[in-house]
C-alpha positions as CSV (number, residue, x, y, z in Angstrom):
1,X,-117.6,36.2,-24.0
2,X,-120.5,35.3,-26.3
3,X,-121.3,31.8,-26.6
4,X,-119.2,30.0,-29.5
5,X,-120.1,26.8,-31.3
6,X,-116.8,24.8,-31.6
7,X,-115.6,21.7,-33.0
8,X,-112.6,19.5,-32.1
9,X,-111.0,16.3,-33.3
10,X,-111.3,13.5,-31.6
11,X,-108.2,12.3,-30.8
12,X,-105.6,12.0,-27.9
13,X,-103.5,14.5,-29.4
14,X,-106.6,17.2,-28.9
15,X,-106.8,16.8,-25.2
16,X,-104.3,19.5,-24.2
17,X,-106.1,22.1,-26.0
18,X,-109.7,21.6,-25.5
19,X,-110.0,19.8,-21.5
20,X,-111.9,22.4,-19.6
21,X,-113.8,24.4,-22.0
22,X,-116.6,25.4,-20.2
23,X,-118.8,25.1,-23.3
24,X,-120.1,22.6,-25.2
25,X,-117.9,20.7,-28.3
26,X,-118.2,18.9,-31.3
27,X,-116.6,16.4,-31.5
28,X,-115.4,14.5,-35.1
29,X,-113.2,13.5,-37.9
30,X,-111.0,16.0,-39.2
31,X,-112.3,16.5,-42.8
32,X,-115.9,16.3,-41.4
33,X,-115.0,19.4,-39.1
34,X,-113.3,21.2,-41.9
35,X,-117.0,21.0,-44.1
36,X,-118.9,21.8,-40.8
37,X,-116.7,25.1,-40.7
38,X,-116.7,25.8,-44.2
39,X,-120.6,26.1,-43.8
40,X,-120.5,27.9,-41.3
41,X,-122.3,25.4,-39.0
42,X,-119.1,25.9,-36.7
43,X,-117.5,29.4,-35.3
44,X,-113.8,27.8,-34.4
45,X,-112.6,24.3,-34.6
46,X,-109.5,22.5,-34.4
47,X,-109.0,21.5,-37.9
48,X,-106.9,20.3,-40.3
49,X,-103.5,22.9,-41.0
50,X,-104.5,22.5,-44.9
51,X,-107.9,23.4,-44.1
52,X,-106.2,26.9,-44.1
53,X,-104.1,27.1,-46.8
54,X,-106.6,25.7,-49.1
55,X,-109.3,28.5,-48.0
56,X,-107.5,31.2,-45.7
57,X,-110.0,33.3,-45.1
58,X,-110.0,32.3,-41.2
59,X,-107.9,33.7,-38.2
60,X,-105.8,31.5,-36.5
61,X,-105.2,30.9,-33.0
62,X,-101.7,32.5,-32.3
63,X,-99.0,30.3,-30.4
64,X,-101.5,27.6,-31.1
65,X,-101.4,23.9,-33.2
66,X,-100.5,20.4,-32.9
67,X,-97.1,20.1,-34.7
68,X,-94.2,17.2,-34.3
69,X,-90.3,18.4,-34.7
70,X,-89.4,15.3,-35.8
71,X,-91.6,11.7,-35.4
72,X,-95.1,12.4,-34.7
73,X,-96.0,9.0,-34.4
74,X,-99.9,9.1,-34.8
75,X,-99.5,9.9,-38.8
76,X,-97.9,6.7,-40.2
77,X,-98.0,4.5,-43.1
78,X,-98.0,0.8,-42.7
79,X,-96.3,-1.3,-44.3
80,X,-94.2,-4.4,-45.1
81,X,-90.6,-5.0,-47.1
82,X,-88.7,-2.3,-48.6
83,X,-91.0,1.0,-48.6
84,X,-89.9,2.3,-52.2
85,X,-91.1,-1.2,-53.7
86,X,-94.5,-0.2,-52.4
87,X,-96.9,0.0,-55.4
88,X,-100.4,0.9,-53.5
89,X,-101.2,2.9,-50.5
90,X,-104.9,3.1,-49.5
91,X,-105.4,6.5,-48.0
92,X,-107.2,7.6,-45.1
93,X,-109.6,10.7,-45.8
94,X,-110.2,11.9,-42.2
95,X,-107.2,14.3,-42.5
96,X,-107.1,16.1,-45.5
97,X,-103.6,17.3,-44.3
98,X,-101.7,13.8,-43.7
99,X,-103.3,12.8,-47.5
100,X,-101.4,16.0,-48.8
101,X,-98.1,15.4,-47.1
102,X,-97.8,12.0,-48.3
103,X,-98.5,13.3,-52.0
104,X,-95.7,15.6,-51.1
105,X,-93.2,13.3,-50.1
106,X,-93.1,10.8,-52.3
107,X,-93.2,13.4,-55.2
108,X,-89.9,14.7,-53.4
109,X,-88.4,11.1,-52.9
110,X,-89.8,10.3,-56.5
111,X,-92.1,7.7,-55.5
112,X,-95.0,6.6,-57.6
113,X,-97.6,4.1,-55.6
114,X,-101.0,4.3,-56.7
115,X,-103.0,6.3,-54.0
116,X,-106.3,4.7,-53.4
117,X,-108.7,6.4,-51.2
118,X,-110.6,4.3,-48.4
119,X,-114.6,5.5,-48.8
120,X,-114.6,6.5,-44.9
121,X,-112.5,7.4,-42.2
122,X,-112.8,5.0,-39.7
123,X,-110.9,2.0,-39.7
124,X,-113.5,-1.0,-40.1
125,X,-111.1,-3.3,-37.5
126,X,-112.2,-7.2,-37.8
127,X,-111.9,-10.4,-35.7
128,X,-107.7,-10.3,-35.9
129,X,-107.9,-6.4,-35.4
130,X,-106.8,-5.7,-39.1
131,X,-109.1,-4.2,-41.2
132,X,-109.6,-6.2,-44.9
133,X,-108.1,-3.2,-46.3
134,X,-104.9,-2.7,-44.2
135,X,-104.6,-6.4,-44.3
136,X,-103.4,-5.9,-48.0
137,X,-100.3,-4.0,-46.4
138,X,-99.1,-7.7,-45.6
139,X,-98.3,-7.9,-49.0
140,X,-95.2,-6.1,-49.7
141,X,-96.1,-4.0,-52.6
142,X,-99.3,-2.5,-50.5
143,X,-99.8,0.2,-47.6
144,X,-101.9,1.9,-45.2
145,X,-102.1,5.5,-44.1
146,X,-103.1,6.0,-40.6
147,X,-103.9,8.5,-38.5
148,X,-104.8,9.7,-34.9
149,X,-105.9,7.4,-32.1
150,X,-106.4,4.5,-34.3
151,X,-102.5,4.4,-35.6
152,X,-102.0,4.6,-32.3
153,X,-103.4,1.6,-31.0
154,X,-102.7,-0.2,-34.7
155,X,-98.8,0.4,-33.9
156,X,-99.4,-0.8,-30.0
157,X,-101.0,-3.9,-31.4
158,X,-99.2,-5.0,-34.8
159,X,-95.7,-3.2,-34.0
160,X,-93.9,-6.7,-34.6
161,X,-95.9,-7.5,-38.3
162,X,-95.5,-4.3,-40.0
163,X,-92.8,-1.1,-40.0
164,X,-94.1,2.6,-40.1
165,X,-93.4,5.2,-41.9
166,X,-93.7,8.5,-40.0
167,X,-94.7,11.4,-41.9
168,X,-92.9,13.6,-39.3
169,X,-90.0,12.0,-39.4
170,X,-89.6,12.4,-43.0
171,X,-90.9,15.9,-43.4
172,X,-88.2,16.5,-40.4
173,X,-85.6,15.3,-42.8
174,X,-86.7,17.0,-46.0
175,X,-87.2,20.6,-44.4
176,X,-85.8,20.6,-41.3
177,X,-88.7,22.2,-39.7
178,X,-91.8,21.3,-38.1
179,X,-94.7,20.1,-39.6
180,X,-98.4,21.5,-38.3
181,X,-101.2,19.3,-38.7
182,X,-103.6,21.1,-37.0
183,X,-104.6,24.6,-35.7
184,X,-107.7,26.4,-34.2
185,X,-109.7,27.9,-37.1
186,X,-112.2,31.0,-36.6
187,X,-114.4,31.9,-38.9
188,X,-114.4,35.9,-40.3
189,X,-117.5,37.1,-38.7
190,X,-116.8,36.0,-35.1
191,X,-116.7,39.4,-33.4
192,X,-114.6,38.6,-30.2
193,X,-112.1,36.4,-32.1
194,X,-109.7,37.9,-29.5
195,X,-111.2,36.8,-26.7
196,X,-111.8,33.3,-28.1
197,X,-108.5,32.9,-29.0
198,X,-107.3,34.4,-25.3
199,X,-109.3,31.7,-23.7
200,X,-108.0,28.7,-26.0
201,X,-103.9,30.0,-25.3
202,X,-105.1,30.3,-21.7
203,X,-106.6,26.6,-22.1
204,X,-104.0,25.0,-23.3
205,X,-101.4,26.3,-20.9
206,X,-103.3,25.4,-18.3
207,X,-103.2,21.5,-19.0
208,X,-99.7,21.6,-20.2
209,X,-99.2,22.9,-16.8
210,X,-101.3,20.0,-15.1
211,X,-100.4,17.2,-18.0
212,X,-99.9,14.2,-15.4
213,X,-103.7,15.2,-14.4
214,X,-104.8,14.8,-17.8
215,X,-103.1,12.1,-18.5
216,X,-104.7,10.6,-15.3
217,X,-108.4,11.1,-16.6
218,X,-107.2,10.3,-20.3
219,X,-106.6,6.5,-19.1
220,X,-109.1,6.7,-16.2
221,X,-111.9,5.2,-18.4
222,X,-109.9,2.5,-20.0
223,X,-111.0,-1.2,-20.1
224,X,-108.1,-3.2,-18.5
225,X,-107.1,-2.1,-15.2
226,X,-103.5,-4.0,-16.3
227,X,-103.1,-1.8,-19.6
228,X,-103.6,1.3,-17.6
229,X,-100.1,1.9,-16.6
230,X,-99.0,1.4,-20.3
231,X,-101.2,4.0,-21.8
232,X,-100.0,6.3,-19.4
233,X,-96.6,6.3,-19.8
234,X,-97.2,5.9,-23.7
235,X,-99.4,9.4,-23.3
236,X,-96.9,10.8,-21.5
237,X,-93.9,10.0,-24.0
238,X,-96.3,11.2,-27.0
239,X,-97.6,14.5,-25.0
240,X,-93.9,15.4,-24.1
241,X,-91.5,13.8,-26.9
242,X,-93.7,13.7,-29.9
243,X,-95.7,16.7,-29.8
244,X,-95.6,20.2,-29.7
245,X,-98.4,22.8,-29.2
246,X,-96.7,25.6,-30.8
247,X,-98.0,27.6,-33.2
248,X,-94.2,30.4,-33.5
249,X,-91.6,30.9,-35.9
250,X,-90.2,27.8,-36.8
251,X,-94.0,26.0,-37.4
252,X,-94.9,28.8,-39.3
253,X,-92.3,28.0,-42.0
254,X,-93.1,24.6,-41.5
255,X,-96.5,25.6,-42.8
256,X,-95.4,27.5,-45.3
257,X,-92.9,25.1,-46.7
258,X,-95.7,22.8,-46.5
259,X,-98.0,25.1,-48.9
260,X,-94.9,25.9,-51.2
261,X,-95.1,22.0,-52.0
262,X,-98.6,21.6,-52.2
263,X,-98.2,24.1,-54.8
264,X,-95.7,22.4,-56.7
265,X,-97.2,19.6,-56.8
266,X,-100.6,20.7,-57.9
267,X,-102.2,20.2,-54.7
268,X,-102.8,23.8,-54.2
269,X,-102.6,27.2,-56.4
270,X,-99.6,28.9,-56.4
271,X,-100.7,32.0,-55.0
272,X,-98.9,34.5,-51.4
273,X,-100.4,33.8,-48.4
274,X,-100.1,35.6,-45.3
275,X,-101.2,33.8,-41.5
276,X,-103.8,36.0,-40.1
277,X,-103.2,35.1,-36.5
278,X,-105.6,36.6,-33.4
């Protein structure tokens, strides 16, 4: 198989689908990826689901994504007091995807905060471990949308100040499907997109199959030894209760339901789309 150039996110919730490729990988922020492959600077990369339906001229890895059935956990807003009294929200704009699906949401629940987008993706943390920004979310009327590995360890660290609102969990409740946040993306003029995607399926059931060994190395390199035993059995709740690595059916719908309402609400044009799977 010719040599690809592929980009990944870099969170925890990547690790089952990219641990052992033999290659090198880019590793970054989701929206950052998404411009990288746009460019073409990037052949295939685990990107953001809305990366797609906004330009789907890419084949997608069949059987493939990172999807919840219900509370993802890692896609959150924080918050304080009742959440329809919120009246800001400060966005994060690594995932383009968790942005649109809060837009979607509260159109559907007929919520109205203002949406105030934070000027970079990563979460400047200060001396309490609270950024100035998500410190605001103390106040009841604001919020914070978070995403990845750092909701993660904000929801580990604050869970007795603030209350989250999953994203999964709510989409869960509107549709009744799942909701895919993320699949592998490759480009038009990739040649042996068959191959790539064969060896990405292959991939990922190979660490499904040997998840207590990844686990294992995911924690390995953690600080404090005394932590260690935490942030395994948190990874191994969020690998096997939270997530799913799907890409059938039921997530395609998901997806689709997911572009329907992006087109509603002016997010995206109203136009058929079809999932060009390899």
């Amino acid at each position: 198989m010719k040599s690809v150039r592929v980009g990944c996110v870099k969170y925890f919730n990547a690790r089952p689908l990219i641990r052992g490729w033999p290659g090198n990988v880019d590793f970054d922020h989701p929206s950052a990826l998404c411009q990288r492959l746009a460019k073409g600077q990037l052949d295939v990369a685990l990107v953001s689901s809305f990366e797609f339906l906004r330009s789907p001229i890419y084949r997608i890895v069949h059987d493939v994504s990172i999807s919840s059935d219900g509370p993802v956990y890692s896609v959150v807003v924080a918050h304080r007091g009742e959440f329809s009294n919120i009246e800001e929200i400060e966005l994060d704009p690594a995932s383009v995807t968790a942005v649109n699906l809060l837009r979607c949401l509260l159109a559907e629940l007929g919520l109205t905060p203002r949406l105030i987008e934070r000027s970079t993706g990563i979460l400047p943390v200060g001396q309490a471990g609270v950024s100035p920004a998500v410190a605001k979310a103390a106040c009841v009327s604001a919020a914070h949308l978070l995403i990845g590995d750092q909701a993660i360890a904000f929801r580990q660290k604050h869970a007795a100040e603030f209350q989250f609102w999953d994203l999964g969990e709510e989409w869960k409740k509107l549709t009744d499907l799942p909701f895919v946040y993320a699949l592998w993306l490759i480009r038009p003029e990739v040649t042996d997109a068959k191959q790539v995607a064969n060896r990405f399926r292959a991939l990922r059931d190979e660490n499904l199959a040997s998840l207590d060994q990844l686990i294992a190395d995911a924690v390995a390199g953690m600080g404090d030894p005394g932590s260690r035993k935490m942030n395994g059995e948190f990874l191994s709740r969020y690998y096997r209760k939270y997530l799913l690595f799907s890409f059938g059916e039921r997530e395609k719908q998901g997806l689709q339901a997911f572009a329907n309402l992006c087109a509603k609400q002016g997010v995206l044009p109203k136009r058929a789309r079809e999932f060009s799977v390899v």
